[in-house]
PASEBA-1860 file (N, C-alpha, C; in nm, 3 decimals):
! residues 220
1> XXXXXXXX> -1.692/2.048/-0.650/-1.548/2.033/-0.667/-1.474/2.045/-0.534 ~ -1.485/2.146/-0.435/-1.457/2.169/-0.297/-1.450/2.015/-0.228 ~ -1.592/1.960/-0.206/-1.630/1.883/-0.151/-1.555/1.744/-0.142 ~ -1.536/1.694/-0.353/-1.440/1.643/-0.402/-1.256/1.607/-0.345 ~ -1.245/1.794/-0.328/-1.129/1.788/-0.347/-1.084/1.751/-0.142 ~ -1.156/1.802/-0.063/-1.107/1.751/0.059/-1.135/1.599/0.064 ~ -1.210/1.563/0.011/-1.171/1.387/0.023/-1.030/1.351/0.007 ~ -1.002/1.412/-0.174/-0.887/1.381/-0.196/-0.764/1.415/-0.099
9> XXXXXXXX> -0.769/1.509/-0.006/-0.687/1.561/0.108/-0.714/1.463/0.182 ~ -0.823/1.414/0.247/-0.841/1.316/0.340/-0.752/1.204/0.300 ~ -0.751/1.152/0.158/-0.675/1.051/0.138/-0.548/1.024/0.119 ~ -0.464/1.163/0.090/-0.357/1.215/0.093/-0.314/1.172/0.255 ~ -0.365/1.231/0.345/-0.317/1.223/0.496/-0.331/1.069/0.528 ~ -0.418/1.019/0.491/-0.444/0.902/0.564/-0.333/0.747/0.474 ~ -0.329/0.831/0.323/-0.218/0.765/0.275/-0.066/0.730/0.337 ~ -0.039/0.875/0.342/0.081/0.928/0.432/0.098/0.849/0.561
17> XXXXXXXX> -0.043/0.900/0.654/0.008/0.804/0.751/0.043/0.655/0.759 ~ -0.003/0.603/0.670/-0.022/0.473/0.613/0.123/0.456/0.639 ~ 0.167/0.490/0.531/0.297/0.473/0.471/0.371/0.485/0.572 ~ 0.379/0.624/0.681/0.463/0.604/0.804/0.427/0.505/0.921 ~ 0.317/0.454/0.920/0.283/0.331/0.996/0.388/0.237/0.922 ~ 0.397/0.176/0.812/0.455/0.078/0.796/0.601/0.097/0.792 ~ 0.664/0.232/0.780/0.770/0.244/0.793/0.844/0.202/0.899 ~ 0.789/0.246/0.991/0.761/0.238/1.163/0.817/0.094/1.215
25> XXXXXXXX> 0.660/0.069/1.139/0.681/-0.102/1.236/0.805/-0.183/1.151 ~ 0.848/-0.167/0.986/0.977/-0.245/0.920/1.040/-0.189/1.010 ~ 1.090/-0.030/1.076/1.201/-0.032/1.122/1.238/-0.083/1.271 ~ 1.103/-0.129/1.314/1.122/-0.202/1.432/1.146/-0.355/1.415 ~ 1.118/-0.379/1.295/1.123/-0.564/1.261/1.281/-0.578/1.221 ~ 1.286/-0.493/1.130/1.415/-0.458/1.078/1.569/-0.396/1.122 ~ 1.498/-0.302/1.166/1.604/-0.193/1.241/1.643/-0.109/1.135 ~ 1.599/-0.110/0.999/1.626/-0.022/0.880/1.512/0.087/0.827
33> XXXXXXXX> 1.528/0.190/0.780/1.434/0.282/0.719/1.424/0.227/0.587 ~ 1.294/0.158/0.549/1.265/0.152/0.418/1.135/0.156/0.384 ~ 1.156/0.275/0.255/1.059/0.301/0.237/0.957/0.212/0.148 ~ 0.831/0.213/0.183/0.739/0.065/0.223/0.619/0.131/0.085 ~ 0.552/0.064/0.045/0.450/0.059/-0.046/0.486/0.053/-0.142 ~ 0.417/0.040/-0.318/0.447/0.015/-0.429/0.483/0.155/-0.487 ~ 0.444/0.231/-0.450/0.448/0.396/-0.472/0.596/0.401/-0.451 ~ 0.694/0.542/-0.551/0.774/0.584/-0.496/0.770/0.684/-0.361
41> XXXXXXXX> 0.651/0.742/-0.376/0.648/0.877/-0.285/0.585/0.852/-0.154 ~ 0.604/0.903/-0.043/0.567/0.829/0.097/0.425/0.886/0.105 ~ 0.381/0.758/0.056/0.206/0.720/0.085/0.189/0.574/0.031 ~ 0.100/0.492/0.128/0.026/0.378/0.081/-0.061/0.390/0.052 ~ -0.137/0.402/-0.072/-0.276/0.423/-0.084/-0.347/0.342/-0.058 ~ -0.357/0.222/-0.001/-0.447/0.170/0.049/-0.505/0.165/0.190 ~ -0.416/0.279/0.281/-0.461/0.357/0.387/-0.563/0.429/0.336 ~ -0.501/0.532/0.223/-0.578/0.666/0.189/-0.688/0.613/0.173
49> XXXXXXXX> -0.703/0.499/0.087/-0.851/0.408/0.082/-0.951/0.399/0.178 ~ -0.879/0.342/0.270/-0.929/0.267/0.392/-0.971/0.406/0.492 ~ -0.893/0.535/0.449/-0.976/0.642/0.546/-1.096/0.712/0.467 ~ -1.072/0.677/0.341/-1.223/0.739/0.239/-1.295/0.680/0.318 ~ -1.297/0.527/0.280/-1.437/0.428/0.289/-1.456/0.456/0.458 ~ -1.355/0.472/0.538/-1.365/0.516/0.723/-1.494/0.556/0.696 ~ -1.503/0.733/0.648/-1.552/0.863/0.657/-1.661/0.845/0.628 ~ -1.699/0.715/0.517/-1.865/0.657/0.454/-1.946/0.609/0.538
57> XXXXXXXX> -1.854/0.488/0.630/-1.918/0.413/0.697/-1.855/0.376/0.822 ~ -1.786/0.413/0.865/-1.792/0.393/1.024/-1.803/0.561/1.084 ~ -1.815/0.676/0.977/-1.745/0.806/1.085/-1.898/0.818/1.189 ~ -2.040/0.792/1.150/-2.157/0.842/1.162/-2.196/0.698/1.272 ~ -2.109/0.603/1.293/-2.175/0.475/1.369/-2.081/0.526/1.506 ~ -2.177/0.495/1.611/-2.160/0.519/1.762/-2.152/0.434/1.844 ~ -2.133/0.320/1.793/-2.153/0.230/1.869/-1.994/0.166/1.848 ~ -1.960/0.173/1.949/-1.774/0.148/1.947/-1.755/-0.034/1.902
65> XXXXXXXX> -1.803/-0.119/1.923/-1.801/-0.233/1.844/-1.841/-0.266/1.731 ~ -1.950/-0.208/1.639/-1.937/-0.168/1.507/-1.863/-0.136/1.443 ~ -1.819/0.013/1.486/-1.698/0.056/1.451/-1.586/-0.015/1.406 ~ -1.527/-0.086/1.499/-1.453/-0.197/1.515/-1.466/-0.334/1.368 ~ -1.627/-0.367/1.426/-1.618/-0.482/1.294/-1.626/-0.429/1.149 ~ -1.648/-0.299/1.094/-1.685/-0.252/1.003/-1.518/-0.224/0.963 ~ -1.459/-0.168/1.057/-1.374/-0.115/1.029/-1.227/-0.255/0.944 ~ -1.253/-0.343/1.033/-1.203/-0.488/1.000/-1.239/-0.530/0.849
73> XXXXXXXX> -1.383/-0.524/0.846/-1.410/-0.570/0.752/-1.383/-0.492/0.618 ~ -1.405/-0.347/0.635/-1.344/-0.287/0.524/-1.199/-0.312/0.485 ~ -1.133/-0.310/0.587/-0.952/-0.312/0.537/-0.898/-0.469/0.526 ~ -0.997/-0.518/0.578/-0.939/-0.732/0.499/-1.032/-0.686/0.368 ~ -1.102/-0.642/0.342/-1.152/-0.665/0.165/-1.032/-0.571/0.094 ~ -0.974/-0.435/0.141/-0.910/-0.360/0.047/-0.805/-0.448/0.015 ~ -0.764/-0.507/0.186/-0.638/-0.599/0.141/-0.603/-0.683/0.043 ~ -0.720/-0.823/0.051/-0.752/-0.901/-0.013/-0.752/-0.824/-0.169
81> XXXXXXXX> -0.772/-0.721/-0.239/-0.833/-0.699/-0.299/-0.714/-0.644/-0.366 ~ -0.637/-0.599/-0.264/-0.519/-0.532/-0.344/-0.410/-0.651/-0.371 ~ -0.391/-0.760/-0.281/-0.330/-0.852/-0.293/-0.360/-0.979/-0.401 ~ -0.504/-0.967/-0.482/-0.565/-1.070/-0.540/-0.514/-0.972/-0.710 ~ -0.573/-0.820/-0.698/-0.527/-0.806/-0.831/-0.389/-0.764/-0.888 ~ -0.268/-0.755/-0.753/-0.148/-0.714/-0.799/-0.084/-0.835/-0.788 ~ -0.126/-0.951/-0.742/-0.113/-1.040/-0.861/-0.151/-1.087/-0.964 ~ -0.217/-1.033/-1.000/-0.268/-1.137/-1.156/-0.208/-0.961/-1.226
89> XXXXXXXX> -0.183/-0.893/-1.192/-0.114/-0.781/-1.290/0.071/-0.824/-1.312 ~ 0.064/-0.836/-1.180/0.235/-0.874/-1.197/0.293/-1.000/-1.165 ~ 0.170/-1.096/-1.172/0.255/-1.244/-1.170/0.375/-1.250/-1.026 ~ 0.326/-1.215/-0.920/0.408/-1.192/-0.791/0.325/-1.174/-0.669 ~ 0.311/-1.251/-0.620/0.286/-1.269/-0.441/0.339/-1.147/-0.341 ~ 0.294/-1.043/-0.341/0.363/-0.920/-0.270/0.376/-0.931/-0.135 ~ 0.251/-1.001/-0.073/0.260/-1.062/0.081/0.226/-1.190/0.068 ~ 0.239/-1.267/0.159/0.189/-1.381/0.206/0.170/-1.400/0.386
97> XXXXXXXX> 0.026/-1.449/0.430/0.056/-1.460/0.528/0.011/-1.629/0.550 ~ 0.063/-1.684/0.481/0.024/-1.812/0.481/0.073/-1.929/0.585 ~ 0.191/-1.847/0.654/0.233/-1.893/0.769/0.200/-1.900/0.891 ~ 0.095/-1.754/0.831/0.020/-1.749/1.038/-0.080/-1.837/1.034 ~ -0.162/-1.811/1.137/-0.287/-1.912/1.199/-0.392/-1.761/1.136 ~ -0.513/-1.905/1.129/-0.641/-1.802/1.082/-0.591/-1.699/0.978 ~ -0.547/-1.722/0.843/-0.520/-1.652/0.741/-0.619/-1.718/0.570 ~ -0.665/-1.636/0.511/-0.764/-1.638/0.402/-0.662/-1.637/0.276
105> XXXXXXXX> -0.657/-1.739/0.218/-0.577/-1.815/0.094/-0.464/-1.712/0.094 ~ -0.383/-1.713/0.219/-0.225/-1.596/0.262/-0.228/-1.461/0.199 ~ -0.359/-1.395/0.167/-0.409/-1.235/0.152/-0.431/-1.191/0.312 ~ -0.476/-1.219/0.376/-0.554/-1.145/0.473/-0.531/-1.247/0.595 ~ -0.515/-1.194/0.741/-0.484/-1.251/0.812/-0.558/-1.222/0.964 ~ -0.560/-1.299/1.082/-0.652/-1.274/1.185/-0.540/-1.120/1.271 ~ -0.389/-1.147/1.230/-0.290/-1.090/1.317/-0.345/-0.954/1.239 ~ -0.370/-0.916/1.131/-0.353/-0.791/1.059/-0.499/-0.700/1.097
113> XXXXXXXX> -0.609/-0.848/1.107/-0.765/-0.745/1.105/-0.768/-0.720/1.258 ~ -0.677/-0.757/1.315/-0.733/-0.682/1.491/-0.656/-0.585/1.477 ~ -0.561/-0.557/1.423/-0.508/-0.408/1.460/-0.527/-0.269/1.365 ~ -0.590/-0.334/1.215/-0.691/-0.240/1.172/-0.815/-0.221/1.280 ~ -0.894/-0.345/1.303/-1.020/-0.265/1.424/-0.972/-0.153/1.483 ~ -0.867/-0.161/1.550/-0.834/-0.091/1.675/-0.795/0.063/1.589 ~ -0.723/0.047/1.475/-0.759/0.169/1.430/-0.829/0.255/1.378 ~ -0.941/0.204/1.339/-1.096/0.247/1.292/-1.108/0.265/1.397
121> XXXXXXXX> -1.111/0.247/1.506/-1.176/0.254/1.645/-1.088/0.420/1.673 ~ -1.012/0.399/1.611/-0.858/0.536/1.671/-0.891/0.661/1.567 ~ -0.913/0.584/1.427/-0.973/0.697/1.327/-1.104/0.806/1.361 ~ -1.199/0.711/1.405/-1.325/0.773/1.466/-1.306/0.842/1.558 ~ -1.280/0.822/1.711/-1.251/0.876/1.830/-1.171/0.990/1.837 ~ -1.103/0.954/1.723/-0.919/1.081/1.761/-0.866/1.172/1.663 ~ -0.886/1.059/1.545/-0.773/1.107/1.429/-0.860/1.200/1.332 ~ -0.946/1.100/1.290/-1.032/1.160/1.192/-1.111/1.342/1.264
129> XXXXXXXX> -1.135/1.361/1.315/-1.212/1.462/1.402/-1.061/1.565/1.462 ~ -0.952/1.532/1.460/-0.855/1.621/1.446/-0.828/1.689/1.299 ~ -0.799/1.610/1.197/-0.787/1.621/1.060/-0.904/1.741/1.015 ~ -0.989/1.641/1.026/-1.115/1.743/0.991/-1.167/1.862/0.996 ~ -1.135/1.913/1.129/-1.118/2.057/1.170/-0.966/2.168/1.125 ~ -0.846/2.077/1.079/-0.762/2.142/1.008/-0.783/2.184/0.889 ~ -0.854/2.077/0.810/-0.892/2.070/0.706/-0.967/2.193/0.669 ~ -1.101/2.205/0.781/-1.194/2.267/0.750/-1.171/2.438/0.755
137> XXXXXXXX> -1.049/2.434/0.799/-0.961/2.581/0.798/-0.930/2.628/0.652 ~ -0.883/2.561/0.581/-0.843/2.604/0.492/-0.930/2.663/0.358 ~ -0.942/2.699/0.295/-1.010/2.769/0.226/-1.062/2.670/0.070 ~ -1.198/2.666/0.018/-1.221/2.580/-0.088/-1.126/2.648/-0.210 ~ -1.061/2.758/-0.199/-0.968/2.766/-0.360/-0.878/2.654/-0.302 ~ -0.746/2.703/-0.172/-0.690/2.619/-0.160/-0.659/2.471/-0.151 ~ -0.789/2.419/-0.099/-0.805/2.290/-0.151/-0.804/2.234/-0.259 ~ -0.863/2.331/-0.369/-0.890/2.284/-0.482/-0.742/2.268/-0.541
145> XXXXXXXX> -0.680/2.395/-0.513/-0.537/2.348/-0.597/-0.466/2.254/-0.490 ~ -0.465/2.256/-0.421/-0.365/2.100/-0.336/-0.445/1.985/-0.456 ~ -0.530/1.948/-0.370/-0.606/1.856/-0.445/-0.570/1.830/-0.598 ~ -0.557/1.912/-0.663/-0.486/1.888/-0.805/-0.383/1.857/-0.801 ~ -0.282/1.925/-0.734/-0.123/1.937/-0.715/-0.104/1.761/-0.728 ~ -0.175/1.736/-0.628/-0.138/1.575/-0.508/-0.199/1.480/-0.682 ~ -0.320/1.510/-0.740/-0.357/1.402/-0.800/-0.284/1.417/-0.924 ~ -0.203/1.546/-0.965/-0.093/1.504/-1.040/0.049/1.465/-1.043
153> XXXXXXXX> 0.037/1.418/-0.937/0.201/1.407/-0.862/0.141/1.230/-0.827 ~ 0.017/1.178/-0.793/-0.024/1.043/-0.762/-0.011/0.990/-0.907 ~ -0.071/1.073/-0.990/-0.085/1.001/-1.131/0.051/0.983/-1.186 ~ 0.157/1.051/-1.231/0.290/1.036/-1.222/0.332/0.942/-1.141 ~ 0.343/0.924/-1.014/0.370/0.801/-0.947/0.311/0.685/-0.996 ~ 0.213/0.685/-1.006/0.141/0.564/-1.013/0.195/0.537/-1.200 ~ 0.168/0.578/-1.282/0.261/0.556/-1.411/0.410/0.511/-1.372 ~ 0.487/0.559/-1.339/0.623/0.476/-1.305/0.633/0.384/-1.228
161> XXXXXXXX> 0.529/0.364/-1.134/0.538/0.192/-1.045/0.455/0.165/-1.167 ~ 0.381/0.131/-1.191/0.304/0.052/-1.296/0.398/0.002/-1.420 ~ 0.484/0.079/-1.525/0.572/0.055/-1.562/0.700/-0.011/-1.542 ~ 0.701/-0.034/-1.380/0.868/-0.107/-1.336/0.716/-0.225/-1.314 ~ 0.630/-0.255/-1.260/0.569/-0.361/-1.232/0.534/-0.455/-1.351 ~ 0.476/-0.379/-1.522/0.462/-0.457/-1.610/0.629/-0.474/-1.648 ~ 0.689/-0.392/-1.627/0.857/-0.482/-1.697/0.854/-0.541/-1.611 ~ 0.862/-0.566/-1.486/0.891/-0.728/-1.464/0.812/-0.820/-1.437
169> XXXXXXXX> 0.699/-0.786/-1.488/0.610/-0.922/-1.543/0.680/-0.930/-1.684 ~ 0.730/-0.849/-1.749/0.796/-0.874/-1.863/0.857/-0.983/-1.835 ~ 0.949/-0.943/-1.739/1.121/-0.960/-1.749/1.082/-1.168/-1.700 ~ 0.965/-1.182/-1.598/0.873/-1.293/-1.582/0.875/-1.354/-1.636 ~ 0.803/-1.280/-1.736/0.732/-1.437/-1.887/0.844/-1.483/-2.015 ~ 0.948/-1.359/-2.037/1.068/-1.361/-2.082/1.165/-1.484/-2.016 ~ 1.172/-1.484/-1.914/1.273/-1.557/-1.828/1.196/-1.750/-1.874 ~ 1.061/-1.718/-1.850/0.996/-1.838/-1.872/1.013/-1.914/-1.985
177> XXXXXXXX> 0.996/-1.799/-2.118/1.029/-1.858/-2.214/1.168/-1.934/-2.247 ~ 1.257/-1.868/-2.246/1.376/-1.902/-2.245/1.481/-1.930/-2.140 ~ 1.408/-1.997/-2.052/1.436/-2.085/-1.921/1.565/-2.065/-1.916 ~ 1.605/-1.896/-1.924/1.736/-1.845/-1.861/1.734/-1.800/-1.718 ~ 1.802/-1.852/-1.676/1.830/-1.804/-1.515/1.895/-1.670/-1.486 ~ 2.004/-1.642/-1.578/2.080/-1.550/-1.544/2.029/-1.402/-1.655 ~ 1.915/-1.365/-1.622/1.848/-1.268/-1.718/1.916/-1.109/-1.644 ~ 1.980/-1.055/-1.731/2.039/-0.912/-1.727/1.904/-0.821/-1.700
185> XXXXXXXX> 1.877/-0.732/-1.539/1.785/-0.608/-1.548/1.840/-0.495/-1.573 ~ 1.741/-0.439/-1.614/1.790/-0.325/-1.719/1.822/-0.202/-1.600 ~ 1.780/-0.076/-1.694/1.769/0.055/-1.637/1.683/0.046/-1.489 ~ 1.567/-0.066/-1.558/1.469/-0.019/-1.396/1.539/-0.095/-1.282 ~ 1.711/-0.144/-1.240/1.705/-0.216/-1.178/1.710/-0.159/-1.021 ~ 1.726/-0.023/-1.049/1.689/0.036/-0.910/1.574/0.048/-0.855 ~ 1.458/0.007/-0.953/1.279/-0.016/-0.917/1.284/-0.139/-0.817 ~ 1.335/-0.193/-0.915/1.330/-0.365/-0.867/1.398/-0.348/-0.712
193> XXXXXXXX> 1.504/-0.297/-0.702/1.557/-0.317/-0.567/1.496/-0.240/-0.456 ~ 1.410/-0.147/-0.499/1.356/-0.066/-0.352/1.213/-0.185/-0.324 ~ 1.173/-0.265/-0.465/1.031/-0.310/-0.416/1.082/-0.429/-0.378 ~ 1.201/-0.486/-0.403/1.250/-0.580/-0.324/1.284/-0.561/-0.171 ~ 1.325/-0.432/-0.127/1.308/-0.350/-0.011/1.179/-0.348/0.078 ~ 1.093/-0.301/-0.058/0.971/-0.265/0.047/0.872/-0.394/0.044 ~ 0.879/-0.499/0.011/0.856/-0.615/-0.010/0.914/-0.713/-0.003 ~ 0.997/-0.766/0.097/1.116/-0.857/0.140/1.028/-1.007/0.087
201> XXXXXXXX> 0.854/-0.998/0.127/0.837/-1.185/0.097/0.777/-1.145/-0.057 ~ 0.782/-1.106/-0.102/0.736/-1.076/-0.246/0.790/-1.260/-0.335 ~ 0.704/-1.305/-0.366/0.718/-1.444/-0.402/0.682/-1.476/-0.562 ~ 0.805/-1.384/-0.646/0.777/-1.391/-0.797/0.811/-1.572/-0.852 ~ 0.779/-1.599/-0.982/0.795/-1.714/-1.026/0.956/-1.806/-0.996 ~ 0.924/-1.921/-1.003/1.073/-1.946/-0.979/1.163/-1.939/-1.014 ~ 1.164/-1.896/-1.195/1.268/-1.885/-1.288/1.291/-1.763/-1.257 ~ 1.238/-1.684/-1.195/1.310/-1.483/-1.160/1.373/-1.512/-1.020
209> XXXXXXXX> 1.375/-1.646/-0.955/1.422/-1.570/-0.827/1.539/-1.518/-0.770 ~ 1.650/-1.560/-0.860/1.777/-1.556/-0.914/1.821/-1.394/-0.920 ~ 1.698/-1.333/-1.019/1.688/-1.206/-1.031/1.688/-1.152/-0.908 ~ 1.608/-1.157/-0.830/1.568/-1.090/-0.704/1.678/-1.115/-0.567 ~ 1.717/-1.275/-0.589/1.854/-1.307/-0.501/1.951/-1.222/-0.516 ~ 2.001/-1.198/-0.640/2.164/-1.126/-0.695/2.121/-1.001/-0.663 ~ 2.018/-0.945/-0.648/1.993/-0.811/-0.648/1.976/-0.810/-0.462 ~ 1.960/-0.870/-0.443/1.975/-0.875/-0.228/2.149/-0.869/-0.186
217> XXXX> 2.215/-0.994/-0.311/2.324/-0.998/-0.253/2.386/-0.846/-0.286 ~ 2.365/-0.784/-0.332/2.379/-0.645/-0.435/2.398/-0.538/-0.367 ~ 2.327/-0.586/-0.236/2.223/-0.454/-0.184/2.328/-0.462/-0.037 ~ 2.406/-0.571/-0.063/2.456/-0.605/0.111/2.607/-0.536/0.087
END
């Protein structure tokens, strides 16, 4: 259970940082603080992911160009992977990079896997091996209850994005049917506007886009 539960810490931090990485760079694209991932709470879990699978398979390889391609290759599959099934859950294109050069059916891109390398390369060398020794301070009760704390506070999160994501695949196939343009959002329409936030190319069907326009002009 110990053992268990500092993973789950590992993925907590590496979530987190996630999440403030992308905060980071929107507010340099942007010049605005917005908060970035499908989650309400500041973490991307598909960092936290990407530092599990780190810890499997690149923490024990020494060879600094391995590192590198392993590290690539793990975070274009999470990508791909997260981008292939949150669409077919919510009928919506969350990224596209279909505009750059060297990009895989606009999931995964050549601009995105060199600067994951470089951080697998940063995880191994720096980050991960700082963490680890904080970590390893703390005591296996205390872990154990963080570790719970966090995976009932993820599970709660993850139930309320999941719920604003199937209503508007609802609100989607609704609009489709009855090829209304001007479809009223409900209660969740403050969901809709932060993931319209944290997802500016988010590319839902064409009969919602109306939805997602009025809710930009909304926001100005």
């Amino acid at each position: 259970m110990a053992i268990f539960s500092r993973y789950v810490i590992y993925f907590v931090i590496y979530a987190f940082i996630g999440w403030i990485i992308e905060v980071v760079a929107k507010y340099i694209e942007t010049g605005k603080l917005i908060n970035r991932g499908f989650l309400i709470g500041p973490i991307c879990p598909i960092y936290g992911r990407a530092g599990v699978l780190f810890i499997f398979f690149i923490y024990n390889t020494n060879n600094v160009f391995l590192v590198f391609l392993k590290s690539v290759l793990i975070c274009s599959i999470l990508e791909y992977a997260a981008s292939f099934i949150m669409e077919k859950l919510f009928h919506a294109r969350w990224w596209d990079y279909s505009h750059r050069k060297f990009n895989i059916n606009g999931r995964i891109c050549l601009g995105t896997m060199v600067p994951f390398g470089l951080l697998g390369v940063f995880f191994k060398y720096g980050m991960h091996p700082f963490f680890e020794s904080i970590v390893n301070l703390l005591s296996d009760n205390l872990v154990i209850v963080l570790a719970i704390t966090f995976i009932i506070l993820y599970i709660i999160d993850n139930i309320i994005g999941y719920i604003a994501g199937f209503k508007l695949k609802k609100h989607i196939t609704e609009v489709k049917k009855d090829s209304t343009e001007d479809y009223k959002v409900d209660k969740y329409e403050w969901i809709y506007k932060r993931i319209i936030k944290a997802f500016p190319h988010i590319h839902p069907v064409k009969t919602v886009t109306n939805i997602f326009n009025r809710n930009k002009k909304d926001n100005k």
